[in-house]
Steps between C-alpha positions, in 0.01 A plus 500: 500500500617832426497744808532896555620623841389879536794727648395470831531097493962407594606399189672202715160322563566358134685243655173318692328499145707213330331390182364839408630783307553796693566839399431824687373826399823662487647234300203597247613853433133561672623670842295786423203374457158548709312180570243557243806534230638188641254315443467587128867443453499148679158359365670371166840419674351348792340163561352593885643774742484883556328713788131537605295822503401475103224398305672142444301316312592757166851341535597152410742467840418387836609694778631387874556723768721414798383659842773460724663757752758695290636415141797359674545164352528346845148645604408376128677146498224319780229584204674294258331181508185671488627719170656176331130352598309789354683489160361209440143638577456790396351617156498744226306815611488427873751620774618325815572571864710314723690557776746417756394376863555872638203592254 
């Protein structure tokens, strides 16, 4: 599966998503985007995974959004299982939240 992390996402959680293709939003050229733009630019690059306060089911992506304390991959690591479980869940035009035991 092909996977976006936004900005705010370390680019060192790559590592827990073996089997996928990762790339991150800098690595795009699309650092300045918005969210809305992001969305546009991802949908035909993209197989799943963006951010979560758009009209998703106009893009061809799924979206899953990680609650956890900070963006600090150690406050982000605990929700991994629960990320690697949602990738396999969720679908095109639908967005995901899941979280770490603090949320």
């Amino acid at each position: 599966m092909k996977i976006l992390l936004d900005e705010c996402v370390p680019r060192k959680l790559r590592r827990e998503l073996i089997g996928h293709e990762v790339k991150t939003v800098p690595e795009m050229g699309w650092a300045a985007y918005s969210n809305g733009d992001l969305l546009k630019l991802a949908a035909p690059v993209l197989d799943r995974n963006l951010s979560f306060q758009q009209a998703l089911p106009v893009f061809a992506i799924g979206v899953i959004v990680i609650g956890a304390p900070s963006n600090r991959l150690r406050d982000i690591l605990p929700a991994v299982p629960k990320l690697l479980d949602a990738l396999t869940k969720v679908k095109k035009g639908e967005a995901l939240l899941i979280g770490t035991k603090a949320n």
